[in-house]
FIVEX-926468 format. One record per residue: z negated, y, x negated of N, C-alpha, C, CB in turn; residue in three letters. Coordinates in steps of 0.001 Angstrom, whole numbers, padded with zeros to 6 digits, always signed. Each point is the difference from the previous one (the first is absolute). Glycine has a CB too. Example, Ala and Ser with C-alpha at 12.3 -4.5 7.8 and 13.67 -1.06 7.14 Angstrom:
! FIVEX-926468
-007800-005690-013190+000000+001190+000890+000000+001200-000900-001246-001173+001892ALA;+001966+002223-001542-000060+001190-000820-000730+001090+000770+002145-000628-001184SER;
//
This chain:
! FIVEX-926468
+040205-021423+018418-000258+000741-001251+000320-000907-001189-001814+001405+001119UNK;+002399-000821-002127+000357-001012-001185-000903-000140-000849+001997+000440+000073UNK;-002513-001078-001245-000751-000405-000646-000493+001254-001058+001055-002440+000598UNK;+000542+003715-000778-000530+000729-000847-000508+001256+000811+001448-001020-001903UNK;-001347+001305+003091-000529+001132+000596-001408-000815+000341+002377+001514+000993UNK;-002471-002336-000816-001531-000741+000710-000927-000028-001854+001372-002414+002885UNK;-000747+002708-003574-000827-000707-001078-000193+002020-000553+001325-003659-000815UNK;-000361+004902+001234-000393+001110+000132-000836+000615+000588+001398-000248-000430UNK;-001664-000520+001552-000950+000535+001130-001595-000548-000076+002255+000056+001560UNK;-001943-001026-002288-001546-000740-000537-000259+000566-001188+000210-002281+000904UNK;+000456+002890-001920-000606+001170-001009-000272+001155+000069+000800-000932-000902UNK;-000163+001465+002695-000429+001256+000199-000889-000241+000476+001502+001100+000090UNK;-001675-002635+001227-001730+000620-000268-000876-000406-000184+000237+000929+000856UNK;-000047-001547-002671-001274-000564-001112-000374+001957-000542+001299-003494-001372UNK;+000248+004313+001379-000403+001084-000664-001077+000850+001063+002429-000028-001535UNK;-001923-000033+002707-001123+000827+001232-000789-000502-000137+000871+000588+001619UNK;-001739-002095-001840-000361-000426+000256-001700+000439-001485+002716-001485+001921UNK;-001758+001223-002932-000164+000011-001111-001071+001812-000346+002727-002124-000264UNK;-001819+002908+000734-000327+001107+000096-000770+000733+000644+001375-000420-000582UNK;-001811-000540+001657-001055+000312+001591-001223-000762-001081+001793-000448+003259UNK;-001943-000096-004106-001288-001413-000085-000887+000713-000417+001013-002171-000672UNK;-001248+003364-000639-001235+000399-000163-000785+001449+001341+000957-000967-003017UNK;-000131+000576+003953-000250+000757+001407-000852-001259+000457+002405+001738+000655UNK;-001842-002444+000143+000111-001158+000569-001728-000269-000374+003067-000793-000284UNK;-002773+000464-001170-001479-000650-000461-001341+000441+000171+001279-000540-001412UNK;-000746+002785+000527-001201+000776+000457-000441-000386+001149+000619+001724-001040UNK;-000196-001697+002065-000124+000493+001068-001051-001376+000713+002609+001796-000091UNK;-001748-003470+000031-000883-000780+000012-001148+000069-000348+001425-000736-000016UNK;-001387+000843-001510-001368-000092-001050-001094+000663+000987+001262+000382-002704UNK;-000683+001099+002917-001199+001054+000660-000809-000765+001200+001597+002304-000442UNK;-000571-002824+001237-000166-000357+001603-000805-001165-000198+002275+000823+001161UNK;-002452-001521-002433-000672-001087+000261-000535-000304-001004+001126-000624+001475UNK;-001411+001444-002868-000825-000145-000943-000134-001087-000815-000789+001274+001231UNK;+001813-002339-001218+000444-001052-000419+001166-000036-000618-001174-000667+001419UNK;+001478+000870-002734+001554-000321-000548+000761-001226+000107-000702+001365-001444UNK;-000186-002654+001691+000684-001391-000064+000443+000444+002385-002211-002442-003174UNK;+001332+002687+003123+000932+000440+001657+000936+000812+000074-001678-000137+001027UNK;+001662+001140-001532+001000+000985+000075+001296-000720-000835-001876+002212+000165UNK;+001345-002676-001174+001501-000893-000340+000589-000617+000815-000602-000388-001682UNK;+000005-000528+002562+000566-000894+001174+000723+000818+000768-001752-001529+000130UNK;+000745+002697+000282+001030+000850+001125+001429+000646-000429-002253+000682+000980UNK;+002739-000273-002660+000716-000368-000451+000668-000802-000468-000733+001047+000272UNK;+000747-002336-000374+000597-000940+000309+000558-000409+001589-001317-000357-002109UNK;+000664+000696+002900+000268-000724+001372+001077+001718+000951-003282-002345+000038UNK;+003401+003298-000847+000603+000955+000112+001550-000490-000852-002487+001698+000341UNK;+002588-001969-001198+001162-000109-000450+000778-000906+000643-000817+000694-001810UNK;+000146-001874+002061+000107-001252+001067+000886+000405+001043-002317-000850-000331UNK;+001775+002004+001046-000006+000422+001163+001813+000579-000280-003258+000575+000645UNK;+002660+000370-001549+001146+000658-000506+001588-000990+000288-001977+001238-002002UNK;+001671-002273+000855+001199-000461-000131+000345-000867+001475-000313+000017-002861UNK;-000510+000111+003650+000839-000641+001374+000460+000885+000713-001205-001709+000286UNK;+000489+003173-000207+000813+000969+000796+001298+000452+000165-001655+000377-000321UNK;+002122-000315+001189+001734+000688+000056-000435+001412-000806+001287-000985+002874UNK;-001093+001339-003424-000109+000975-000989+001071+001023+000179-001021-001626-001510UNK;+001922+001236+001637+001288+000927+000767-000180+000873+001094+001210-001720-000498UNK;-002740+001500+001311-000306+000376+000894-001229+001680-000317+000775-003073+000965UNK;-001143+002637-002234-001138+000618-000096+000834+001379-001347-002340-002712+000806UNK;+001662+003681-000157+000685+001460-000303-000705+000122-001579+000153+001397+002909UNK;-001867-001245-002630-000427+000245-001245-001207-001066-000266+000806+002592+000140UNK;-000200-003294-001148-001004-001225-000493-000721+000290-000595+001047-001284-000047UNK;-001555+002312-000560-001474+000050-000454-000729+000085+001002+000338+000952-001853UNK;-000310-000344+002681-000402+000361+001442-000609-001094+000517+001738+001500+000406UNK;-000824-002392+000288+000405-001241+000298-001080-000942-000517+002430+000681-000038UNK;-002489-000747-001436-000745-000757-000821-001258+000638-000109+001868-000859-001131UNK;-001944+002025+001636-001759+000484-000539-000833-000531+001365+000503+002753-001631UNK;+000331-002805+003006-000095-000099+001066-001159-001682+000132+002768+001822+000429UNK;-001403-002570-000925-000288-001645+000291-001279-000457-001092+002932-000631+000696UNK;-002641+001693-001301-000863-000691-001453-002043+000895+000478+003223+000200-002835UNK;-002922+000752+003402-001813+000555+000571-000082-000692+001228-000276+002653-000809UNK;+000939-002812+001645-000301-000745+001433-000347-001913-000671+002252+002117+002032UNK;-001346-002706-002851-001064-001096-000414-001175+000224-000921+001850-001257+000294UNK;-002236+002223-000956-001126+000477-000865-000765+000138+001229+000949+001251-002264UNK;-000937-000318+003453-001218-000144+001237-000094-001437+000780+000424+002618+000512UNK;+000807-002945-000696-000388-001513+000079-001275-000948-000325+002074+000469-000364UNK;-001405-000632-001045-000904-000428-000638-001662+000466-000535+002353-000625-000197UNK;-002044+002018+000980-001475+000469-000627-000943-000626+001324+000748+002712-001600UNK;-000056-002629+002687-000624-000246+001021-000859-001571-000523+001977+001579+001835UNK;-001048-002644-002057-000566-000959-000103-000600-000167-001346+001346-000696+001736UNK;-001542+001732-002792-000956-000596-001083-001383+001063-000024+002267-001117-001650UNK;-002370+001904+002855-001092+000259+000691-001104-001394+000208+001673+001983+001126UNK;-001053-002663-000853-000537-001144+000799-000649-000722-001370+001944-000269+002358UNK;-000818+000102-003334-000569-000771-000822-001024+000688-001073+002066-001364+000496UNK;-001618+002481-000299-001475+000589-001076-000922-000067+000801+000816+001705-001472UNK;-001353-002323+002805-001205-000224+000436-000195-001060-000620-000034+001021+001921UNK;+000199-001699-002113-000188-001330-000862-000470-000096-001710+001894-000559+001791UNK;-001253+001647-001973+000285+000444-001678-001466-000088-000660+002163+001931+000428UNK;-002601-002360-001520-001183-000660-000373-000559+001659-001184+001006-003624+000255UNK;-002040+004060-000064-000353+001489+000003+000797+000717-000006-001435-000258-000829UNK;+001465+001446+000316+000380+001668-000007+001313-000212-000159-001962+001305-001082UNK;+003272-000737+001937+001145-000263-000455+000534+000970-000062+000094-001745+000565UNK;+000399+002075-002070+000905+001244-000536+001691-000212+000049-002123+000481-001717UNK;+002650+000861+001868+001324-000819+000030+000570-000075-001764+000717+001022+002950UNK;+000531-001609-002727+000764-000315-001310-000017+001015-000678+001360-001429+000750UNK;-001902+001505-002118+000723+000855-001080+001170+000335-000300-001330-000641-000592UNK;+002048+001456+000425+001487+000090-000878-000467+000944-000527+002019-000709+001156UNK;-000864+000474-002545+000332+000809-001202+001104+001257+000337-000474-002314-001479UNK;+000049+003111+001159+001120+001110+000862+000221+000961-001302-001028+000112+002980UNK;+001220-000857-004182+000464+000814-000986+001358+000446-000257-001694-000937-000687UNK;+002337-000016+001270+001372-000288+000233+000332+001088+001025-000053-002615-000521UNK;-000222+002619+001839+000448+000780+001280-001465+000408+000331+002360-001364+000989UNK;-002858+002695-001459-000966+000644+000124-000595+000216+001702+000990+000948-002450UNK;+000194-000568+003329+000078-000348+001399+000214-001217+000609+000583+001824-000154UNK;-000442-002495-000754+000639-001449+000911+000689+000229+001379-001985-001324-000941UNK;+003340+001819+000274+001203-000138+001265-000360+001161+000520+000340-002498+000704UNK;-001287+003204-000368-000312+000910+000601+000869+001910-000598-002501-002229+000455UNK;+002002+002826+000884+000413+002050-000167-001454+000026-001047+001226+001520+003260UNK;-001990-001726-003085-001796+000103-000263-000495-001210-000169-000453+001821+001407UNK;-000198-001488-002623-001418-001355-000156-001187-000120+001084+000155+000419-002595UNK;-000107-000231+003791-000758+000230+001107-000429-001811+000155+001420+002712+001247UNK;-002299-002659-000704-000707-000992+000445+000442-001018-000545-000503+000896+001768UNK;+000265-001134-003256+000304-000996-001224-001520-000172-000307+002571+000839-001135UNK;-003475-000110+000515-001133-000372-000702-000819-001488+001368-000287+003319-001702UNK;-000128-004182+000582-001045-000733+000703-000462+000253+001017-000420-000375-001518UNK;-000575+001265+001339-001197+000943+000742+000707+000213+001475-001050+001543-002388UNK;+002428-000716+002298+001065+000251+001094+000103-001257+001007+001396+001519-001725UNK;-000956-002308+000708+000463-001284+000995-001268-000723+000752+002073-000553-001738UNK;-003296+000632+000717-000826-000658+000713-000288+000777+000836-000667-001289-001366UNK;+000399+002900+001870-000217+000516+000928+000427-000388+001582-000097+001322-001990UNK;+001958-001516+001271+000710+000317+001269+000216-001605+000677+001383+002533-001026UNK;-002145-003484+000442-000305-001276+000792-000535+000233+001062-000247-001142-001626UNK;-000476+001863+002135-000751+000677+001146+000922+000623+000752-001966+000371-001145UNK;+003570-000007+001152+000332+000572+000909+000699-001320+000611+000015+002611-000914UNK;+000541-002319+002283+000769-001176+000273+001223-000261-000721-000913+000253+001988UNK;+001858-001417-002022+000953+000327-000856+001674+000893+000127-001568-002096-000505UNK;+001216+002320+002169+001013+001255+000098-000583+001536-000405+001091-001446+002012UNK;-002006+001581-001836-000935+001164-000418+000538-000214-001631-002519-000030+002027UNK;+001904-000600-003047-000153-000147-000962+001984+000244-000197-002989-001589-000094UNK;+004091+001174+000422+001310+000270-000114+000167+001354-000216+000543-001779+001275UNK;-000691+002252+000171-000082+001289+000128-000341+000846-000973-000315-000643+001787UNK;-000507+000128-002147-000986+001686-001278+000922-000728-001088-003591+000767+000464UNK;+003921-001962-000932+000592-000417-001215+001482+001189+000147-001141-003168-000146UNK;+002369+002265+001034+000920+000968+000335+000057+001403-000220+000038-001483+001249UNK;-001133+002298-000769-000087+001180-000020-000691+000610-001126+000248-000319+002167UNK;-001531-000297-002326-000272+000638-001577+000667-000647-001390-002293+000527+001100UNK;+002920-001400-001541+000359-000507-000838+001958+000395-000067-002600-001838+000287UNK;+003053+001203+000753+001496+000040+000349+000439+001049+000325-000032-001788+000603UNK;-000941+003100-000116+000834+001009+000728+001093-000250+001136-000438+000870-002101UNK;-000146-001531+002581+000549-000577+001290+000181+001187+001028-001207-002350-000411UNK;+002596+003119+001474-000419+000570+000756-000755-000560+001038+001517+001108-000781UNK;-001965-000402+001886-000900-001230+001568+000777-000614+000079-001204+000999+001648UNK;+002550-000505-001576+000780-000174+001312+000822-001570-000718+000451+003275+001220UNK;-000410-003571-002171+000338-000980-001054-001178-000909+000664+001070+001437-002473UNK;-002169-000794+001962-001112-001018-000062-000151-000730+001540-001338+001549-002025UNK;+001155-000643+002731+000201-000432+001803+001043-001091-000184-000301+002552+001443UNK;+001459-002294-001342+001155-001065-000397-000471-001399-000526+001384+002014-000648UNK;-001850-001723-000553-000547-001219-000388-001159-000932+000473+000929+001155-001476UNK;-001592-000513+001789-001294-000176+000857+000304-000191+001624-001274+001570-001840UNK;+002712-001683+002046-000277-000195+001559-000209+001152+000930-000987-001925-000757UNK;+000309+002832+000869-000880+000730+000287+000824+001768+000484-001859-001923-001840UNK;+000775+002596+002220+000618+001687+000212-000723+000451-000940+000486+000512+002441UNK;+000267+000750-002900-000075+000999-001264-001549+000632+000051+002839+000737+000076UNK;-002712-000880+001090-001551+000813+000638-001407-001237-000651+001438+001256+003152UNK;-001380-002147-003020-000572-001118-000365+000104-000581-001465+000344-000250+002311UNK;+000632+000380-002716+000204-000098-001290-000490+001061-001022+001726-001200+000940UNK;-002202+002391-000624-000613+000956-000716-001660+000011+001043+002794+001591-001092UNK;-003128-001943+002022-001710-000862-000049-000079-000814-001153-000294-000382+002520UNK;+001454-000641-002858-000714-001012-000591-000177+000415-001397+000835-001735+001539UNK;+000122+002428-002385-000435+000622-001001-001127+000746-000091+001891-000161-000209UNK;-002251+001264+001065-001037+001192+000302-001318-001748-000416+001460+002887+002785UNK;-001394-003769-001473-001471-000939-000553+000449-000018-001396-000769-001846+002098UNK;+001090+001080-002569+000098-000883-001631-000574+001493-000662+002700-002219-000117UNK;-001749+003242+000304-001102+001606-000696-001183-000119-000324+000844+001367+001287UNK;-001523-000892+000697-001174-000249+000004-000813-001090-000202+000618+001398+000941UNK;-000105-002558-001062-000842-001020-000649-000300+000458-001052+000781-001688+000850UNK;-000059+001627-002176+000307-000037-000844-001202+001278-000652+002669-001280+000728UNK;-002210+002275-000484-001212+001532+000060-000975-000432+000207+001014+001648+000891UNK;-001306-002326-000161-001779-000541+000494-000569-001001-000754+000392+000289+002300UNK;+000459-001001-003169-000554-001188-000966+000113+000692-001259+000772-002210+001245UNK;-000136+003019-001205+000313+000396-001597-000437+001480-000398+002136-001577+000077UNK;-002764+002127-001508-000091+000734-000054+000756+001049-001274-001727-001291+001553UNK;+001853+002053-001947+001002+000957-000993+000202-000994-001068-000914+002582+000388UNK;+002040-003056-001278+000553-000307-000660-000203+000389-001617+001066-000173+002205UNK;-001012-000313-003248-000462+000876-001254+001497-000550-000287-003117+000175-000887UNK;+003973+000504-000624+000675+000133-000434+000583-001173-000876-000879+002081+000597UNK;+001209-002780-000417+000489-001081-000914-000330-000302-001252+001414+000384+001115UNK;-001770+001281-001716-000568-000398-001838-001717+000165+000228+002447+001435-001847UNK;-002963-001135+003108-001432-000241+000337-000115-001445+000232-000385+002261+001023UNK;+001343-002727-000052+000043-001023+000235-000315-001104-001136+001338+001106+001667UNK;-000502-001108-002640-000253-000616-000670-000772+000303-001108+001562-000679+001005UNK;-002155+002063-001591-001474-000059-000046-001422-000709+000061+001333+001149+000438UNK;-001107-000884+001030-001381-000295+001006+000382-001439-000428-000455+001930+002455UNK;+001493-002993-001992+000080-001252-000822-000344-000536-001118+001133+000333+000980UNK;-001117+000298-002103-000531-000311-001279-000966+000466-000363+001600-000287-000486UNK;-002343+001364+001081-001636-000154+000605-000841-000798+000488+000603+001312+000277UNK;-000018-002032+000995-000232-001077+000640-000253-001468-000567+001161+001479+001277UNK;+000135-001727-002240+000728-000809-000539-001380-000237-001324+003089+000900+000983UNK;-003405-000339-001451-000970+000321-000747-001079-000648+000015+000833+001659+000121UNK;-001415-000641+000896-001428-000241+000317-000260-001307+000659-000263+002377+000215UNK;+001922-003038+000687-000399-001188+000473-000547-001233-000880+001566+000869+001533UNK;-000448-000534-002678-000071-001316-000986-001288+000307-000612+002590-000507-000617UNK;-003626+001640+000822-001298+000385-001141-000766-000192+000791+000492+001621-001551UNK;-000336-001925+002709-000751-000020+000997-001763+000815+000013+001816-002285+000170UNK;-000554+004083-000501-000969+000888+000258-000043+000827+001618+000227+000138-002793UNK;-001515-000755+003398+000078+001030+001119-000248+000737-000048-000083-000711+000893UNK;-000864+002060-001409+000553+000754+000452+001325+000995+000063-001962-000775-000102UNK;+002931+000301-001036+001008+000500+000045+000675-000381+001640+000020-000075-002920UNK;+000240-001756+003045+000571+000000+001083-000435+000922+001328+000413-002137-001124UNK;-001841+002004+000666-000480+000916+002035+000634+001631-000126-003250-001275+000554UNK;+003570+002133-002122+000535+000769+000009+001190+000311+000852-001150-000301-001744UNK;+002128-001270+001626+000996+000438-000114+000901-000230+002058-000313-000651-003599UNK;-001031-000623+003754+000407-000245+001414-000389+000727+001051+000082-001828-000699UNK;+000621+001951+001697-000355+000365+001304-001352-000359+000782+002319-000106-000103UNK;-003157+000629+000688-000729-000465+000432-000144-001348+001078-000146+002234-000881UNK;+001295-001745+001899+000859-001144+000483+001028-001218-000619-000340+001825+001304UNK;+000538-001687-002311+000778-000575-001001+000211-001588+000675-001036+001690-002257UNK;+002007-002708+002368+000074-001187+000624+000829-000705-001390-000016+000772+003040UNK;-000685-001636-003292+001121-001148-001204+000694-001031+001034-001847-000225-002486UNK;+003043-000295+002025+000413-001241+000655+000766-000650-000550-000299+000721+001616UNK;-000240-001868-002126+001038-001268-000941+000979-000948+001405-002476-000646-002549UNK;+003392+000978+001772+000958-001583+001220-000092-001001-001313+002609+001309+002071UNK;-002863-002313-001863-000183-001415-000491+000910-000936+000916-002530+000476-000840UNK;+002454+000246+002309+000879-000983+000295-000884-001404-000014+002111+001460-001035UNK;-003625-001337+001160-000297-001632-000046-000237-000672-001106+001231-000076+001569UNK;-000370+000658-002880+000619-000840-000572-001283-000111-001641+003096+000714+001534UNK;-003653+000535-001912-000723+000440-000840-000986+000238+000391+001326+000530-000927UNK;-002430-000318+000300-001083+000443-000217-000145+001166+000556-000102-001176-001679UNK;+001178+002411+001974-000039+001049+000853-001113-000138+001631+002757+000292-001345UNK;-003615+000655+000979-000631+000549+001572+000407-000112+000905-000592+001190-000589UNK;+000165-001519+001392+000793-000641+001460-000487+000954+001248-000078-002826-000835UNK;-000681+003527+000557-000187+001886+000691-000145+000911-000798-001127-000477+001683UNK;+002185+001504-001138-000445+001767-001089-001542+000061+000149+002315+001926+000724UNK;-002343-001221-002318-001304+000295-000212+000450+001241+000035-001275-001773-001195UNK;-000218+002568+002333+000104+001647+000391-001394+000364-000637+001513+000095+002565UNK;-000631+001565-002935-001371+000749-000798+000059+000197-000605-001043-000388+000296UNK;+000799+001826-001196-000302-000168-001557-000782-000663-000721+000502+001508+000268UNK;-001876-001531+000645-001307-001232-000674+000524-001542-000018-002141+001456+001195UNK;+002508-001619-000344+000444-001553+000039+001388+000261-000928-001054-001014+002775UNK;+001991+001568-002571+001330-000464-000908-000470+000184-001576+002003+000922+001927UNK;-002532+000313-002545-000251-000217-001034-001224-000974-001036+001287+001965+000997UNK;-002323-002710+000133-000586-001153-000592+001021-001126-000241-002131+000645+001106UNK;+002762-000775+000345+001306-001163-000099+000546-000003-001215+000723+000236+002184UNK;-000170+000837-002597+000910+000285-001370-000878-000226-001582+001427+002051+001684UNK;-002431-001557-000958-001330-000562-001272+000057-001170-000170-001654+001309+000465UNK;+001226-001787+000444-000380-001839+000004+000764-000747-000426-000936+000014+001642UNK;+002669+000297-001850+001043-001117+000230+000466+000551-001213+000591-000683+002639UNK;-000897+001781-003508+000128+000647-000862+000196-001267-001588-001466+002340+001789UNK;+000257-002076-002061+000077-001620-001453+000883-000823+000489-002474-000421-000782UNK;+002271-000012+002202+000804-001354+000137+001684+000121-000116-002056-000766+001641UNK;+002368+001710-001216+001237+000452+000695+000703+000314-002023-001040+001517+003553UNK;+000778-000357-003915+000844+001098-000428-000099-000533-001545-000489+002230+001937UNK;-000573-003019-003162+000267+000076-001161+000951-001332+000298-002201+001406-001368UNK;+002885-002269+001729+001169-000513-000511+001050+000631+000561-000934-001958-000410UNK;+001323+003020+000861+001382+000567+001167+000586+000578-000865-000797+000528+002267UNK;+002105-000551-001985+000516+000566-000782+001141+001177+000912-000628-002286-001871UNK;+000714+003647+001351+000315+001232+000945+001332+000701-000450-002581+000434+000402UNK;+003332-000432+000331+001230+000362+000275+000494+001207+001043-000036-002324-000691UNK;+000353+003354+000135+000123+001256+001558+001073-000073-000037-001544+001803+000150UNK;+001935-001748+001109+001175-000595+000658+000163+001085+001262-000438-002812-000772UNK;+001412+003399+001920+000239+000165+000970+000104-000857+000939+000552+001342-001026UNK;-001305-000769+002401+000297-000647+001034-000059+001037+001185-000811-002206-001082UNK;+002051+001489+001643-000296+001103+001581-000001+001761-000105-001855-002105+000755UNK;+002602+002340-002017-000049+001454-000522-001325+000326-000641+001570+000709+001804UNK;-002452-001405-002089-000908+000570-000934-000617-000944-000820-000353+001680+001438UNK;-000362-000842-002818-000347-001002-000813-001111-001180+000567+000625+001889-001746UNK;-000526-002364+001063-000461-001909+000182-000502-000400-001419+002132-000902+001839UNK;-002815-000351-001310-000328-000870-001462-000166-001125+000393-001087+001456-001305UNK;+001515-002192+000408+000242-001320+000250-000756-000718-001219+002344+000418+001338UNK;-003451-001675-000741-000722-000418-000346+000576-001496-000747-001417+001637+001725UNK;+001449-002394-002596+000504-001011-000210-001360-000902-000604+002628+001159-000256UNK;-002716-002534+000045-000932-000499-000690+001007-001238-000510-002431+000943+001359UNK;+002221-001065-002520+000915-001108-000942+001710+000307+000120-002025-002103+000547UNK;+002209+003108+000266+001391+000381-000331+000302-000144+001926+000724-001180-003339UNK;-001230+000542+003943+000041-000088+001478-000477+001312+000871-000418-002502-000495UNK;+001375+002976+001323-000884+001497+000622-000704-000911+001059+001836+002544-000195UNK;-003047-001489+000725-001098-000263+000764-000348+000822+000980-000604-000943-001654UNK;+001502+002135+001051-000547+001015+001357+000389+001411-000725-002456-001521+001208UNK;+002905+002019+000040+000641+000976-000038-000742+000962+000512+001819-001103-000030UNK;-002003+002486-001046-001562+001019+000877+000776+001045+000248-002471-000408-001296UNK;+002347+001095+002340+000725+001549+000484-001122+000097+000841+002872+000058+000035UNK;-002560+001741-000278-001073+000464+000778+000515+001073+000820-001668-000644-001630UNK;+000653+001376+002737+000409+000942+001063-000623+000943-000583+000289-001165+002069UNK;-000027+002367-002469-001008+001088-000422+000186+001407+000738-000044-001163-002321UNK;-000532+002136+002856-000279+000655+000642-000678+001339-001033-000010-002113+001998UNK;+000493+003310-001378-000910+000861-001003-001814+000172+000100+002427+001337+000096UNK;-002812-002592+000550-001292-000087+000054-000386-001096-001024-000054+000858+002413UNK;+001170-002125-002664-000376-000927-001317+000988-001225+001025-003229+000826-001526UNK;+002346-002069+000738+000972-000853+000632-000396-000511+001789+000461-000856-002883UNK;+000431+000824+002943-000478-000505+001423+000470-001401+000718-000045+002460+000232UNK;+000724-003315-000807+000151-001523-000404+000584-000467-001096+000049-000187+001936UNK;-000825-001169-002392+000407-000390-000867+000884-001790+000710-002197+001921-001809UNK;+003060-001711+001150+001228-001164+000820+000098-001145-001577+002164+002278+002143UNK;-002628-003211-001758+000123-001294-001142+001336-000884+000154-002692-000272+000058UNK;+003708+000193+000017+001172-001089+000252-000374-000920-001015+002021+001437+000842UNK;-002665-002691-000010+000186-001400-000788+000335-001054+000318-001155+000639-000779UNK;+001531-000728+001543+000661-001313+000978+001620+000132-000759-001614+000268+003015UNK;+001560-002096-003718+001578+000120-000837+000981+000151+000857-000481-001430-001725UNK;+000638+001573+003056+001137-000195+000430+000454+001405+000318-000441-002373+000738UNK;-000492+003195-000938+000458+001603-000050-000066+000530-001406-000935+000471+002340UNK;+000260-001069-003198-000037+000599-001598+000990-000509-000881-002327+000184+000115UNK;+002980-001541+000513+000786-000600-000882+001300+000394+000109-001393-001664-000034UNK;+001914+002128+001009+001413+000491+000545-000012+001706-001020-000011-001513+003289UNK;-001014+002364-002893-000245+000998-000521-000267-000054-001571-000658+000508+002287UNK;+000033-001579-003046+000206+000251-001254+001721-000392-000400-002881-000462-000396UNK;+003408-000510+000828+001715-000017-000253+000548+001080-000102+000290-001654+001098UNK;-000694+002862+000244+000927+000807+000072+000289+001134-000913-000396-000784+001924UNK;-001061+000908-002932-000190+000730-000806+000704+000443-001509-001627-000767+001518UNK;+002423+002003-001207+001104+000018-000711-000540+000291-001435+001565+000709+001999UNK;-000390-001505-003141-000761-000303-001079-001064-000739-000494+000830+001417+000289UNK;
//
């Protein structure tokens, strides 16, 4: 091959390549709730890419969505392991999805927080499965393919991630409730009036800060409406008259982002349900807040 067809064939496929990535990424991100991982698995996909005989392969998005979820179950397999280790409550990564409302995705499906932390509980081919299919519009018979697997099996594993999913979660409120019920919340936290908060939470209601170790963050969810809304009392003076508040998106819904002296501290999203809230999710560990405030457009 001469230097100018070899130097053609490496821009066709930076462009496949190029053009597969906000696939590629969704799709990581979902499977493993980590954006600094899912980057890797895009990175170590392109890798892949540029060693393949490529001449060989019919349809490279295909190709590339293939190599790029089979190392995402990879890797989910082994950072299973390490979130046993993980020092309290571990939420996954924030992103800003103002930009790509779906992130790569047919559907904003199993993007919110709440989602991802659910589907840590499935295994991580289970957890593929329902991504593929509810997010990607994946047919089975695709998904089987990718998964190894028969068509017959590949629509079990979606049907679980469903029924998981139905059984942890309950009806959804509307995005401008959503963010409502937030600046209700948002409110009463910093006034640290309860009874507004016990209004507004679930009876079951669960808080969970990731600190990551690293902060002052709780190192077990606090469950309950009685217990979460004293929590929010108590930490109330200390916490909220120097912060400074910023609403921001994350994960497809509104967010706020906490800063003190110009440094963010924590990132609050919540799960809300047409019964009230039903977790409150703290991101404060910098190595997930700091990537996520960069990404924040504008």
């Amino acid at each position: 091959m001469d230097a100018g067809s070899h130097s053609d064939s490496l821009d066709r496929a930076t462009e496949d390549f190029l053009a597969a990535r906000p696939q590629l990424f969704g799709i990581a991100y979902r499977v493993l709730g980590s954006a600094v991982e899912a980057e890797d698995v895009v990175q170590e996909t392109w890798l892949r890419w540029q060693h393949t005989d490529r001449a060989k392969v019919k349809e490279p998005a295909a190709f590339l969505t293939t190599v790029a979820t089979r190392l995402a179950i990879n890797l989910a397999q082994s950072a299973r392991v390490r979130r046993e280790s993980y020092v309290g409550p571990w939420l996954p990564d924030p992103v800003d999805t103002v930009q790509d409302p779906q992130l790569g995705a047919e559907r904003a499906e199993a993007l919110e927080l709440a989602v991802l932390l659910l589907l840590e509980k499935l295994n991580p081919v289970e957890r593929t499965a329902y991504v593929l299919r509810q997010a990607f519009d994946y047919p089975y018979g695709r998904i089987a393919e990718i998964l190894e697997t028969t068509e017959a099996n590949a629509r079990q594993l979606v049907s679980r991630g469903r029924k998981h999913l139905a059984a942890e979660r309950r009806e959804r409120v509307t995005p401008a409730a959503h963010r409502r019920l937030l600046e209700v919340f948002l409110s009463a936290a910093r006034t640290g009036d309860l009874s507004v908060l016990e209004d507004v939470l679930t009876a079951d209601v669960v808080s969970y800060s990731d600190g990551g170790g690293i902060r002052g963050a709780s190192k077990i969810p606090v469950i309950g409406r009685t217990h979460v809304s004293r929590y929010l009392v108590a930490f109330a003076p200390r916490f909220w008259p120097q912060a400074e508040i910023r609403w921001v998106e994350a994960n497809g819904l509104p967010a706020v982002l906490v800063s003190m002296g110009g440094t963010a501290v924590a990132l609050l999203c919540l799960d809300i349900s047409t019964e009230g809230i039903d977790r409150i999710m703290w991101v404060m560990n910098p190595a997930k807040l700091t990537p996520y405030v960069a990404s924040l457009a504008g």
